[in-house]
C-alpha positions in Angstrom: 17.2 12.8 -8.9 13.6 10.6 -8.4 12.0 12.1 -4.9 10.6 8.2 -4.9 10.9 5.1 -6.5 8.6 2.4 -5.5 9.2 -1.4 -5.7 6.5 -3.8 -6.1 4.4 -5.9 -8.3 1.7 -4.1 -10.9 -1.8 -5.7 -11.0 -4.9 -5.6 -13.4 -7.9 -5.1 -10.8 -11.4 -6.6 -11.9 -13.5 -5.6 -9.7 -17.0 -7.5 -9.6 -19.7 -6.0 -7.5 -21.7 -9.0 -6.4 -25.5 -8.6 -5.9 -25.7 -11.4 -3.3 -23.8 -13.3 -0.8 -23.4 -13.5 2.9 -20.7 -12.7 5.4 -20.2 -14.8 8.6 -18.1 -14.5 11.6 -16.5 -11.6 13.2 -14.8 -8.7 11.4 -10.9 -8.8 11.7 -11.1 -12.1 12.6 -9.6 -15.1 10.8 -13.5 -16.9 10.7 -14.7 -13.8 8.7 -15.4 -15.4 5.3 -17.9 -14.0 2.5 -20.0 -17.1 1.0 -21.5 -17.7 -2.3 -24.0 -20.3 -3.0 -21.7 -23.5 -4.4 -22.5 -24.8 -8.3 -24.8 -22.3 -8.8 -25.3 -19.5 -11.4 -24.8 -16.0 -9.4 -26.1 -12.9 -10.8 -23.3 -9.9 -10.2 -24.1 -5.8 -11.0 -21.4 -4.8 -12.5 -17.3 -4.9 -13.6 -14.6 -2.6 -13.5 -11.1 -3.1 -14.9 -8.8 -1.1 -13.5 -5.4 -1.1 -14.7 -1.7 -0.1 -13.3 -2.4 -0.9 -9.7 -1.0 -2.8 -7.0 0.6 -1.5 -3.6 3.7 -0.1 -4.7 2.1 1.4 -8.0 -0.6 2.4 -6.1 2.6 5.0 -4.1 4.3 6.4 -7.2 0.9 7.4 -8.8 0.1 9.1 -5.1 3.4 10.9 -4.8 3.2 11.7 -8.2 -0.5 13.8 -7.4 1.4 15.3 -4.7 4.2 16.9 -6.6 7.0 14.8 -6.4 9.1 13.1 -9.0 8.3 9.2 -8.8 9.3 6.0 -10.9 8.4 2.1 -10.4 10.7 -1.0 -10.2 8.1 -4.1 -11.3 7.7 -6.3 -13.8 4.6 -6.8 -16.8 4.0 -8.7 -19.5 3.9 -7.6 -23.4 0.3 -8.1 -23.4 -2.7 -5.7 -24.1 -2.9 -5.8 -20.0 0.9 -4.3 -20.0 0.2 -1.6 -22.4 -2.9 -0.4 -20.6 -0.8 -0.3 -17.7 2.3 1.8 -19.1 0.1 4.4 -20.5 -2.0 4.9 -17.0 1.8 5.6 -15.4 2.4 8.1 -18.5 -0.8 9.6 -17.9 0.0 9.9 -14.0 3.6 10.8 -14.4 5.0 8.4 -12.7 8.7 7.7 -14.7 8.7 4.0 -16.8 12.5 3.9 -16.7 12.8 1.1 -14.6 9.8 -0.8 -15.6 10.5 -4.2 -17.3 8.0 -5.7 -20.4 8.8 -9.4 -20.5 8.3 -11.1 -23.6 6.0 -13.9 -23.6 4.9 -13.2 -20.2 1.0 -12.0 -19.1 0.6 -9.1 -17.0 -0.8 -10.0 -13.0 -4.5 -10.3 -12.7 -6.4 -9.6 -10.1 -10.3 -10.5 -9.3 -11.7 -8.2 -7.2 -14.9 -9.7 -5.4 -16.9 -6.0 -4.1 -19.1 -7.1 -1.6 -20.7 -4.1 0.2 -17.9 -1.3 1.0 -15.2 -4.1 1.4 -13.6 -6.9 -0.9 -12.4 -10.3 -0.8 -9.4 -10.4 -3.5 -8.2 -13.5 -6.1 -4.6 -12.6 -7.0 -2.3 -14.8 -9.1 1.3 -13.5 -9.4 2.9 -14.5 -12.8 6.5 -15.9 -12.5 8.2 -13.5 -13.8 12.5 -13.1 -13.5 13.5 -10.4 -11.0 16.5 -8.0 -10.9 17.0 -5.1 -9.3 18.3 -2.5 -12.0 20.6 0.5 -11.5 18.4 3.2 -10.1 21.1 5.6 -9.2 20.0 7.2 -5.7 16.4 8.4 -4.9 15.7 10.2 -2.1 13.4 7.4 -1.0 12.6 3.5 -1.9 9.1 2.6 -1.2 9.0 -1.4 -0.9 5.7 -2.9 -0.7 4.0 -6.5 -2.6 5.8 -8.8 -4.6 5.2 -12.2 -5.3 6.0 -15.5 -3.4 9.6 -16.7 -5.2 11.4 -13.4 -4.5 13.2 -14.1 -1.2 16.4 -13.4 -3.3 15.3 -10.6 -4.6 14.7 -8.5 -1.6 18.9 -9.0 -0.8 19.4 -7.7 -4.1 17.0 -4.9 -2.7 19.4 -5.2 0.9 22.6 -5.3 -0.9 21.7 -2.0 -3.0 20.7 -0.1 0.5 23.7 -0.8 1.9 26.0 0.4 -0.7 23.8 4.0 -0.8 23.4 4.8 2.7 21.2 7.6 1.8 18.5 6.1 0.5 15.4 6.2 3.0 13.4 3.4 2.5 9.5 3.2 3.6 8.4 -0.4 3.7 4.8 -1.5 3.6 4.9 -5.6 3.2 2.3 -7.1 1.0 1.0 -10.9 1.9 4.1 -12.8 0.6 6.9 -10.6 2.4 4.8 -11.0 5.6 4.9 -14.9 5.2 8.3 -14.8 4.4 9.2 -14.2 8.1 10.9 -11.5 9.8 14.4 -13.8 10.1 14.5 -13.6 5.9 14.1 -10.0 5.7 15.8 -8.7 8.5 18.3 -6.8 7.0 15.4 -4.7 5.4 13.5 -4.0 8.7 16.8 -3.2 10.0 17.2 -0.4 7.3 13.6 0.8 7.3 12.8 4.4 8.2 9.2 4.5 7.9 7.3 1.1 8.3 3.7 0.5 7.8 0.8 -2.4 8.3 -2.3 -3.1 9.8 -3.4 -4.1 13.3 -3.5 -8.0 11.9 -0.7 -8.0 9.7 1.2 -7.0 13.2 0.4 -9.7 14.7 1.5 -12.3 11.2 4.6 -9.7 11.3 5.2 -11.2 15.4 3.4 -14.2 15.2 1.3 -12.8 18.2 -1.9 -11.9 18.2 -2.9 -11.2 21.4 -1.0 -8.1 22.1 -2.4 -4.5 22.0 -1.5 -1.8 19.5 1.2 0.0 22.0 3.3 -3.5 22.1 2.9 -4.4 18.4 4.4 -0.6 18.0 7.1 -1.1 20.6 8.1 -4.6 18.9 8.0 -4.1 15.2 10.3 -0.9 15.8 12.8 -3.1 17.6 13.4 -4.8 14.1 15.0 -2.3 13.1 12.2 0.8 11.8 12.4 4.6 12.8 9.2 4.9 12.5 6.2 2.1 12.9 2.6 3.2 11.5 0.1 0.8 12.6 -3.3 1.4 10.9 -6.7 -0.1 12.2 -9.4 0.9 9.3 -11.6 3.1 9.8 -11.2 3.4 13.7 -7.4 5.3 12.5 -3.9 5.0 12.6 -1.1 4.6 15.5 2.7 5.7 14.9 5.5 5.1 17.1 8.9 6.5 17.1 11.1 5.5 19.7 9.9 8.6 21.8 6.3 8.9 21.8 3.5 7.5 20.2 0.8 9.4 18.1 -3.0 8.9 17.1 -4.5 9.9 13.9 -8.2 9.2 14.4 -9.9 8.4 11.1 -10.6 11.4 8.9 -14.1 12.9 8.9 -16.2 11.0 6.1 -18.2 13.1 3.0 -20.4 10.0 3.0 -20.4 6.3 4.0 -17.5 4.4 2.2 -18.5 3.8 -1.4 -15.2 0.8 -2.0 -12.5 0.4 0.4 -9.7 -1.1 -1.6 -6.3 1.3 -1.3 -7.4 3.0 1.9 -4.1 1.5 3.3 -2.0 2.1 0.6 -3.3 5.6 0.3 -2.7 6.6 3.8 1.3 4.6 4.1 1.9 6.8 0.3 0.9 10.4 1.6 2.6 9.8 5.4 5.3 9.0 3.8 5.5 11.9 0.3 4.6 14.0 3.4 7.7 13.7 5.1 9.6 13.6 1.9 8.0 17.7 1.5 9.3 18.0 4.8 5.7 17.8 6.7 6.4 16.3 10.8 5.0 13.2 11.7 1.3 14.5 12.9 1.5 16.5 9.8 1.8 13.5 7.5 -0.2 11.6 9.0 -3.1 13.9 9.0 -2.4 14.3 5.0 -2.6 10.2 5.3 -6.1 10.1 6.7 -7.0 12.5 4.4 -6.2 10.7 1.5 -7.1 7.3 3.0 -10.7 8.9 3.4 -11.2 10.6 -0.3 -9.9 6.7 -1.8 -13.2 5.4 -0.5 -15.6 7.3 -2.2 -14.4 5.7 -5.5 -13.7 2.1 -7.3 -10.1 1.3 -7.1 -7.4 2.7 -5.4 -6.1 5.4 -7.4 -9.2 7.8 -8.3 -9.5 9.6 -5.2 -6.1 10.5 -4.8 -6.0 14.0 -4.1 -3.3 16.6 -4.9 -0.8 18.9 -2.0 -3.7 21.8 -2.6 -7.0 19.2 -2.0 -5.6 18.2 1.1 -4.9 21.2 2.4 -8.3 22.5 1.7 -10.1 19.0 3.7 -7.6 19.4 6.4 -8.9 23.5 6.8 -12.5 22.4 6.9 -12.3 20.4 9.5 -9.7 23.0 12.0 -11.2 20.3 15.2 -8.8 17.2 13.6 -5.7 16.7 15.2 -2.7 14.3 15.5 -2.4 14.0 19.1 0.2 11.9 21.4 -1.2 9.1 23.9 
């Protein structure tokens, strides 16, 4: 039996550090824009490709360093971008059973622009055909970012929770599920145990943005969700369950943040393989902003994942962090 299978889209990541630009307007605000010079040559310092990522990837591979027993639902392409990608999941033992090659078909590919610590992403999902295939009963489903024609697919995903009543399922949504409205997918926030976003993608969840993190907890769990995780960068992480709600202050940093890309998917991954070990709430979410730290002092989201043992050892270093109620 798979402790975790995650469903999502796998993405190439090229990330190009970019030696100059500017950034107007106010951070976490929708006139916060990085600008390049228009029709001009820009010099950059370097590439990265990194392959096999993407939100729900980005899961297996953490639950994977943290001992459980993962596989991926997605889709690639039979290109040299595919192959890359199936032998970074062999590598990080995450299962390929349910991973689809289709013929003819290229492999997502993302630009990364790496401005500073942060990032302004290109993506381009490829049209590929989706299907849910048998994938007997997991312990838990991890739903996260899939592409823009796949409102059919998530009932495929509803219809299959429905018939195994057992499955947990944690659901982070990417861009596309957000947009798709809460009316399309409500059978899947009805079924959610552990749900996950951002302080903005609340608000695009609600379609207010003028409410403060308590409400945006108290609403989003009357969808449906157990639990509601509300992150807000390196400030930390709010979680709501019904009862009480908790505070997991961000996680004391080795250094300034080197690249933040997966911080979010890092910290949703390890709450949630956590619980799956049997950790409480303030425990995984302390293992959360531990990982969601260690994924910023690297390129990518996947190289500073740390194993059960290497968050232990950050979390016993620093005895003053705590999970606390507010």
């Amino acid at each position: 039996m798979y402790d975790l299978i995650s469903i999502g889209d796998t993405v190439i990541d090229c990330f190009i550090k970019l030696k100059e630009a500017e950034v107007s307007g106010t951070p976490d605000s929708p006139d916060y824009k990085i600008c390049l010079p228009f029709a001009e040559k820009i010099p950059y310092e370097s590439v990265k490709v990194v392959p096999a990522v993407g939100n729900s990837a980005n899961a297996s591979v953490s639950a994977s360093k943290l001992g459980l027993k993962t596989g991926l639902v997605t889709n690639i392409g039979d290109d040299q971008n595919g192959q890359d990608c199936l032998d970074t999941f062999t590598k990080d033992g995450v299962a390929k059973d349910f991973i689809k090659v289709n013929v003819g078909k290229k492999t997502n590919y993302h630009y990364v622009l790496w401005y500073s610590p942060d990032r302004t992403i290109l993506v381009k999902h490829e049209d590929f055909e989706y299907n849910l295939p048998n994938i007997g009963e997991p312990k838990w489903l991890y739903l996260s970012s899939l592409g823009e024609q796949t409102v059919e697919y998530h009932k495929q995903i509803s219809n299959y929770l429905i018939s195994h009543p057992n499955i947990n399922l944690a659901f982070q949504p990417g861009t596309f599920q957000i947009n798709f409205g809460v009316e399309n997918l409500k059978d899947i926030y009805a079924r959610t145990k552990i749900f996950f976003c951002n302080v903005e993608e609340a608000g695009r969840v609600l379609g207010i943005t003028t409410l403060g993190v308590p409400e945006l907890l108290k609403r989003i769990h009357a969808l449906g969700p157990q639990i509601v995780v509300i992150t807000d960068g390196p400030k930390g992480a709010y979680a709501y369950d019904g009862a009480q709600t908790l505070f997991a202050p961000g996680f004391p940093e080795h250094e300034p943040p080197f690249e933040r890309t997966g911080a979010g998917d890092a910290f949703a991954s390890t709450t949630t393989s956590a619980l799956i070990l049997g950790k409480d709430l303030p425990t995984a979410l302390s293992w959360g902003a531990v990982n969601s730290m260690n994924v910023c002092r690297f390129i990518g989201a996947q190289e500073g994942l740390l194993t059960h043992e290497q968050i232990e050892a950050e979390l016993s270093k620093n005895p003053t962090y705590k999970v606390s109620a507010i």
